[in-house]
C-alpha positions in Angstrom: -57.3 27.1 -2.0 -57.5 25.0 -5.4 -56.6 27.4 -8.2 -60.2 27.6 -10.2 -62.1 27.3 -7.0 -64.8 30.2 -7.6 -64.6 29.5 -11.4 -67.9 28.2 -13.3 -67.9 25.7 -16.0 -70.9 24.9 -18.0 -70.3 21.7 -19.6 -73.1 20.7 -22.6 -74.1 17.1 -22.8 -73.1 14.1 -21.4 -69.4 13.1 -19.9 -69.2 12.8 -15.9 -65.4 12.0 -15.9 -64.9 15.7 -17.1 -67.0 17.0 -14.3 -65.7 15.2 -11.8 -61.8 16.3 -13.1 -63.5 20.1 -13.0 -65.2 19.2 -9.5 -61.5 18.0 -8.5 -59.9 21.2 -9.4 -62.3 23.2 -7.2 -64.3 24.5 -10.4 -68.2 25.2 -9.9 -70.0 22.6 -12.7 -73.2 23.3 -14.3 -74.7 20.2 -16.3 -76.3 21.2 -19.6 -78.8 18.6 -21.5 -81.2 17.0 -22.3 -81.5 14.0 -19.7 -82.4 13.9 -16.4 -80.8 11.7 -13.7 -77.5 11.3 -15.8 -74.1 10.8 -13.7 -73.0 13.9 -15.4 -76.0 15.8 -13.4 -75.9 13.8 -10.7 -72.1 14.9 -9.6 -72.2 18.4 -11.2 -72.7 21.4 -8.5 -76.2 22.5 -11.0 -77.7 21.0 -13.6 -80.2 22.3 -16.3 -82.4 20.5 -18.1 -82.3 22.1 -21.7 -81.7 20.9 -25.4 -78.0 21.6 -25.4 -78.5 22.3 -29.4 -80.3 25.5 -29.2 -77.5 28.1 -28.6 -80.4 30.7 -27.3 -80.8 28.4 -24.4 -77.4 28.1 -23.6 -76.7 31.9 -23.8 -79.5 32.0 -21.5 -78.1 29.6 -18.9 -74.9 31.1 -19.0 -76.0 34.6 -18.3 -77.6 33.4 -15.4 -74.9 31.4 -13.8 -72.3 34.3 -14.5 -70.4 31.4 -16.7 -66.5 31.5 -16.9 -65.8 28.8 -19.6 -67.7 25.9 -21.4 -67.0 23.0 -22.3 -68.4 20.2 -25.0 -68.2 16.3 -23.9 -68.2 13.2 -25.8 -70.8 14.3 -28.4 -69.6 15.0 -31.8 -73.2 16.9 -32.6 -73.2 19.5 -30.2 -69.2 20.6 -31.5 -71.2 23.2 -33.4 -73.5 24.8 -31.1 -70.3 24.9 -28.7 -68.2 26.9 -31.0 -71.5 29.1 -31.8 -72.2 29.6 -27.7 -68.4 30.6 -27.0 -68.3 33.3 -30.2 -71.6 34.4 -28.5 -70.2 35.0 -25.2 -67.0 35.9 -26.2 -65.5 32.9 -24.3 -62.5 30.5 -25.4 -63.3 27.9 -27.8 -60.9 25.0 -29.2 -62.9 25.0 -32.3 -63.4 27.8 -34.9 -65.8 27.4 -37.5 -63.5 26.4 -40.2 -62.3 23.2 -38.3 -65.5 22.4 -37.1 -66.9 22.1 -41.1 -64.3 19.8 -41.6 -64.3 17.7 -38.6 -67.7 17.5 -38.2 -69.1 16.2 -42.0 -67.5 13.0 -43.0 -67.5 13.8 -47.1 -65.7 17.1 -46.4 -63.0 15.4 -44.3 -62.4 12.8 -47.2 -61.7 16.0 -49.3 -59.5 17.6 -47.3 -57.5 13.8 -47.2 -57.5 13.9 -50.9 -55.5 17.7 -50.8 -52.5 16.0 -49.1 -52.5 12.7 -50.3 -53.8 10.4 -48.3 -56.3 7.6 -49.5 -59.7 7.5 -48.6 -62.6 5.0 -48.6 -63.9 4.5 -52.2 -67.2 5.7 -52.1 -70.2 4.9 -53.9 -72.4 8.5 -54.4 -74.0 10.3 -51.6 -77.0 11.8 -53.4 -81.1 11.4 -53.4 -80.9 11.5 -56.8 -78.3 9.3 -57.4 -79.6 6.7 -54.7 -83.1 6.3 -56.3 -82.2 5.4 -59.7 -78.7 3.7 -59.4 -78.9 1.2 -56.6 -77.7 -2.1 -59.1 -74.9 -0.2 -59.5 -73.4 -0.3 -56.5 -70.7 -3.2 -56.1 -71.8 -5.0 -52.5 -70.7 -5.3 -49.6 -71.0 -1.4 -48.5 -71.8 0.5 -45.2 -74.4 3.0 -45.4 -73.7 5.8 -43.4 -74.4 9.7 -42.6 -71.9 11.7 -42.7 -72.7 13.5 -39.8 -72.8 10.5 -36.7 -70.8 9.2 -34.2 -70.5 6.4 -31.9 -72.5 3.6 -34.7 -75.5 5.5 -35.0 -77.3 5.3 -38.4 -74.7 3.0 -39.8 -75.5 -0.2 -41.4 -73.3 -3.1 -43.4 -75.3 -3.9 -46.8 -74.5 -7.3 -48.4 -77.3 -7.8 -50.1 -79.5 -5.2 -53.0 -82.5 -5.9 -51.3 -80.8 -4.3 -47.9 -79.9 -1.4 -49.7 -82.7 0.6 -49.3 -83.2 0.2 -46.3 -79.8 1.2 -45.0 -79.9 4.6 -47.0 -83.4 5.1 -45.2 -82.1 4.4 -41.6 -78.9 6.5 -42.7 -80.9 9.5 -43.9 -83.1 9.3 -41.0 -80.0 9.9 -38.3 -78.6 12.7 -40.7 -79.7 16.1 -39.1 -78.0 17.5 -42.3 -80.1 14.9 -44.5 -76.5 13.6 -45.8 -75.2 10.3 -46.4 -72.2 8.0 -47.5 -72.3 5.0 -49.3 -69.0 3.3 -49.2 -66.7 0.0 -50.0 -67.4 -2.2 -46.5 -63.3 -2.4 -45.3 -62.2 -5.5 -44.1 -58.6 -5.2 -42.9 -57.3 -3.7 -39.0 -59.0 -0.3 -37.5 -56.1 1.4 -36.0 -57.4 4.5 -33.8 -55.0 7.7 -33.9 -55.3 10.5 -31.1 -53.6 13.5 -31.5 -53.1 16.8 -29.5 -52.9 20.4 -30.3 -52.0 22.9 -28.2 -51.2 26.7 -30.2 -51.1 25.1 -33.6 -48.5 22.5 -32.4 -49.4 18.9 -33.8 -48.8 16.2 -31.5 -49.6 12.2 -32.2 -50.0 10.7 -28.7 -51.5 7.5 -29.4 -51.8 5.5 -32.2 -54.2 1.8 -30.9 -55.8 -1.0 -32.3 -59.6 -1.1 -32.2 -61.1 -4.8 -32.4 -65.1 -4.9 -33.1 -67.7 -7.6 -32.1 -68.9 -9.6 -35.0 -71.6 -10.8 -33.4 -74.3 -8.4 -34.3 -74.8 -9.0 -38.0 -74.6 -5.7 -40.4 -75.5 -3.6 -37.6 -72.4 -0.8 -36.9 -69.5 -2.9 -35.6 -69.3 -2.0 -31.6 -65.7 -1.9 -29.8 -64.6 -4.7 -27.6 -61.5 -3.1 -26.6 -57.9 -0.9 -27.9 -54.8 -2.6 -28.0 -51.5 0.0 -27.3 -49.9 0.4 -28.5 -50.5 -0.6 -32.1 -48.8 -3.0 -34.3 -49.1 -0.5 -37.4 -47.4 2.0 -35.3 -44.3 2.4 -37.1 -46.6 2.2 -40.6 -48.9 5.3 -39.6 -45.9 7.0 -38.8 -44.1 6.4 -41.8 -47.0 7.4 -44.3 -49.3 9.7 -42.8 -48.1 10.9 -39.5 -47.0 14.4 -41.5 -49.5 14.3 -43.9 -52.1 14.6 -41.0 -50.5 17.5 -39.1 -50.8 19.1 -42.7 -54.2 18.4 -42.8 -54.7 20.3 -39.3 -52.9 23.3 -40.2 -54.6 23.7 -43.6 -58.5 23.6 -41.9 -57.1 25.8 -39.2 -57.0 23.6 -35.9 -55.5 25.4 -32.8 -55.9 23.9 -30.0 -58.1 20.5 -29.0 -58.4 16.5 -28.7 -58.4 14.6 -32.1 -59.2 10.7 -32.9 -58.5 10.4 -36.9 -59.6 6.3 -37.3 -58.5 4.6 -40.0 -58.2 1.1 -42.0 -55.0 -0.8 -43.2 -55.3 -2.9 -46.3 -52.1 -4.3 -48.0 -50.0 -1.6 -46.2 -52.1 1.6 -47.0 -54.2 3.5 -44.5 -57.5 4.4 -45.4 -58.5 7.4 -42.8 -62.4 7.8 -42.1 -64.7 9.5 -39.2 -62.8 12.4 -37.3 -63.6 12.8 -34.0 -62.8 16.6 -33.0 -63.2 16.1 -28.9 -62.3 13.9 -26.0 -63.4 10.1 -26.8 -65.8 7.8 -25.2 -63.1 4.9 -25.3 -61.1 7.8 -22.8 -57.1 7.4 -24.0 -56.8 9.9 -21.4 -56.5 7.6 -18.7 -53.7 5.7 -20.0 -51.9 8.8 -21.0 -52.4 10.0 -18.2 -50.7 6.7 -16.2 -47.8 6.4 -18.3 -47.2 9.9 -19.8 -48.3 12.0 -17.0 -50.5 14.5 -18.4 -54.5 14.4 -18.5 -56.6 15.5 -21.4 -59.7 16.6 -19.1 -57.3 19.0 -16.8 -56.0 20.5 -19.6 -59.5 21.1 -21.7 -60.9 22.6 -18.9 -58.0 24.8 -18.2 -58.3 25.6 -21.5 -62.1 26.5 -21.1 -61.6 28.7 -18.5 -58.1 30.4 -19.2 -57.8 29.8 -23.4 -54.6 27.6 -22.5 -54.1 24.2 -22.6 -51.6 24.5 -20.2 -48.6 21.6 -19.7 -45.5 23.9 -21.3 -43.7 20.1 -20.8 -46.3 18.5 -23.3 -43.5 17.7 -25.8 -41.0 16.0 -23.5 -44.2 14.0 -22.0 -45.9 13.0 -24.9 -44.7 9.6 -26.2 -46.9 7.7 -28.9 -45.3 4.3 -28.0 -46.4 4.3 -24.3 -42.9 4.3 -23.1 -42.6 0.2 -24.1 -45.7 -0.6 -21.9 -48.6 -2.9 -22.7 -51.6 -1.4 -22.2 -55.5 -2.1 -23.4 -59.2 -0.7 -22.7 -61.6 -3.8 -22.7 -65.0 -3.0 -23.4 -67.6 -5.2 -22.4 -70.9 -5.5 -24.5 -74.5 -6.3 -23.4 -77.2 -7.8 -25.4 -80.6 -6.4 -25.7 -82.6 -6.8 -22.6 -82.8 -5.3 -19.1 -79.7 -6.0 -16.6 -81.0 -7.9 -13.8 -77.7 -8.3 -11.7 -74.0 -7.9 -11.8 -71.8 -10.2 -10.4 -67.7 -9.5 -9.8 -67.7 -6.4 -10.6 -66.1 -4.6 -7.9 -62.8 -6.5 -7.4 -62.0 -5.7 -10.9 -60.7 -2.8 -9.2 -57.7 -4.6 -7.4 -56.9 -7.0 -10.7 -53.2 -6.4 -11.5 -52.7 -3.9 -13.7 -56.2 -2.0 -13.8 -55.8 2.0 -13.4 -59.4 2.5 -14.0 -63.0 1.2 -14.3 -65.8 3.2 -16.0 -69.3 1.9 -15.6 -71.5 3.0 -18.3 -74.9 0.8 -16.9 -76.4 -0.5 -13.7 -78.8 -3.0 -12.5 -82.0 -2.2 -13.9 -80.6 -0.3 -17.4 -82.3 -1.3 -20.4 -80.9 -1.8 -23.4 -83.3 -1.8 -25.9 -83.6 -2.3 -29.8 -82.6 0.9 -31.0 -79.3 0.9 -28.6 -78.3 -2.2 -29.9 -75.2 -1.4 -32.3 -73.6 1.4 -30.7 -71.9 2.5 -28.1 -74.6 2.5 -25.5 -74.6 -0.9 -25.3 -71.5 -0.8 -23.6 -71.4 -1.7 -19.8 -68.2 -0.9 -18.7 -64.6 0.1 -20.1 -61.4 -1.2 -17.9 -58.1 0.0 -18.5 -55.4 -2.5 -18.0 -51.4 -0.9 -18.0 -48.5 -3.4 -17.8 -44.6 -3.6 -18.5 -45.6 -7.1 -19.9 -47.9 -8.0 -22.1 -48.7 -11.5 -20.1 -49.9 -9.7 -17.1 -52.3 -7.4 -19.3 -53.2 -11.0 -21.4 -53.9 -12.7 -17.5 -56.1 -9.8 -16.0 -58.4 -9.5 -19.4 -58.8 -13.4 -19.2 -59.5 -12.9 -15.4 -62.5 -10.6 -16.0 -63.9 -12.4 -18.9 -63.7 -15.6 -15.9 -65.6 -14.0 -13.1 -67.9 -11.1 -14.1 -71.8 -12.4 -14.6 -74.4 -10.4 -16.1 -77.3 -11.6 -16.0 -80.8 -10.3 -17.1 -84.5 -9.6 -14.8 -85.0 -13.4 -16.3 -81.8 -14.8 -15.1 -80.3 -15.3 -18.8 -76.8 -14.1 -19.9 -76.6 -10.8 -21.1 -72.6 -10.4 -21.6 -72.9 -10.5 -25.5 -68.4 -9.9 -25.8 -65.7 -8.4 -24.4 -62.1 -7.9 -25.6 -59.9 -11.0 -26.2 -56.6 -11.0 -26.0 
């Protein structure tokens, strides 16, 4: 008998690779959220279809079900309610409300960068009153933003005054909080670092380079892929590595998955947007390859037991991949609906590839207001090599032979990583 089997896990929003690593481990899912007919319903034991922001609901759910842990996916907004639904219950939670004020509002996180010396994005005021009366004052290019999104929503490049406006509009109007940044536009390399904490104890477990599309205007720079490991590696280390783990302690976090991004500009890192949860670009499959230890086993283990387990973590963990080449390539759609797919399935036996993640099917649409995040994002492969030809020859491979095509026949692959 599987260890959990017997043991419910009510997991809030969207992330089906996390039910299907409960599912694996004999644990009884329930699926709380808003959609129907996601692949996170679709594979989980039960599903409910309730606003996995009202904590009420939740309780109410849980009750029924006789719930022994919960656990939060890939969406940064419902971190809150999860903390609030655990206190509730009196189950284990990797966040406390202290972490989760910092991790959660962008302009509070720059602070708490400030308090151990590490530089932040200039930024240009974040105020109604401020916005309305002062926008020639403002040195262009900036990205509007609110400071309490993930995965692009809300956030728009401005080059031009007559943009402005409507940026700080389309900001405000994604902030639940009615809070937004106005900042410098950064130009140099987006590193990506992921950390670990398990009982207080910092670890840095992968530090990657994130290339963007630059195809889509000023709309939110999308992914195309994560190099590993990064070339600013030894950099990150050097400057800010401690500075972060100080940063952790100070706001209290315990236990947990943590992406910290950041830019590097004439050999200083400039940190914005935490992500306090497992990712949607999913290190944990290539950590889980070459390290050995998988971030969804152990959050759920931690849901339902208030441990993240793996008393080897230190000796496993190793931020420079062991000296392998690895990527995740990311390929993008444009707007439309996806009439067919074409060599897609023998990605699968390219040389190199652990894992394939489809994110859309024939007959997904993609429409306006998707364009710019992350949901126009088809698939994510993950390529692991000892040399970094072979990874180079499998991304060229796919970019080769996979078609997408719309309902109208026309080419709907808008990019994919290059290497």
């Amino acid at each position: 008998m599987l260890k959990y089997s017997g043991k419910k896990l009510m997991i809030m929003g969207g992330c089906s690779p996390l039910v299907q690593t409960a599912n694996e481990m004999g644990v009884y899912t329930v699926a709380a959220g808003y959609y129907e007919g996601t692949n996170t319903k679709k594979i989980a034991s039960k599903k409910y279809d309730i606003n996995p922001l009202v904590v009420d609901e939740l309780v109410e759910v849980a009750n029924i079900e006789n719930i022994d842990g919960i656990m939060v996916g890939i969406e940064e907004r419902l971190i809150n309610p999860y903390c609030n639904v655990c206190e509730h219950l009196g189950l284990p939670s990797y966040a406390n409300k202290t972490s989760v004020k910092y991790l959660t509002d962008k302009s509070l996180f720059k602070e708490q960068l400030q308090k151990v010396g590490l530089p932040v994005i200039p930024e240009y005021q974040d105020s109604d009153e401020f916005i309305s009366g002062y926008l020639e004052q403002i040195p262009l290019p900036v990205v509007t933003k609110p400071v309490d999104s993930a995965g692009g929503a809300g956030i728009t490049i401005i080059d031009s005054l007559s943009e402005l406006q409507k940026g700080i509009d389309k900001a405000f109007a994604r902030s639940k909080i009615k809070k937004i940044q106005i900042e410098k536009y950064m130009q140099g390399d987006i590193i990506a670092c992921y950390y670990t904490i398990i009982d207080g104890q910092v670890y840095i477990s992968s530090v990657e380079d994130n290339l963007f599309t630059k195809l889509q205007g000023n709309l939110c720079p999308v992914t195309t892929g994560h190099i590993y490991v990064s070339k600013h590696i030894d950099l990150y280390m050097e400057k800010a590595h401690e500075k972060i783990c100080e940063l952790l302690n100070n706001i209290g976090v315990i236990n947990g998955v943590l992406q910290i991004n950041a830019f590097v500009e004439n050999g200083e890192l400039y940190f914005y947007d935490p992500g306090f949860r497992l990712q949607g670009e999913a290190q944990h499959y290539i950590l889980d390859a070459v390290n050995g230890f998988d971030h969804k086993r152990m959050m759920v283990e931690f849901a339902l037991t208030g441990s993240m387990g793996s008393p080897d973590f230190a000796t496993l963990n190793d931020p420079y991949l062991r000296g392998k080449y690895a990527v995740s390539m990311w390929v993008l759609l444009k707007q439309g609906t996806v009439g067919k797919i074409e060599g897609f399935e023998p990605i699968k036996e390219y040389n190199g590839v652990i894992k394939v993640v489809q994110n859309l099917y024939e007959g997904s649409v993609i429409n306006e207001s998707r364009i710019g995040t992350e949901w126009q994002v088809l698939s994510r492969i993950y390529i692991v090599s000892d040399e970094k030809k072979n990874v180079a020859d499998t991304v060229r491979k796919i970019r080769e032979n996979l078609i997408v095509t719309d309902i109208e026949g026309n080419d709907m692959i808008l990019d994919a990583l290059s290497l």
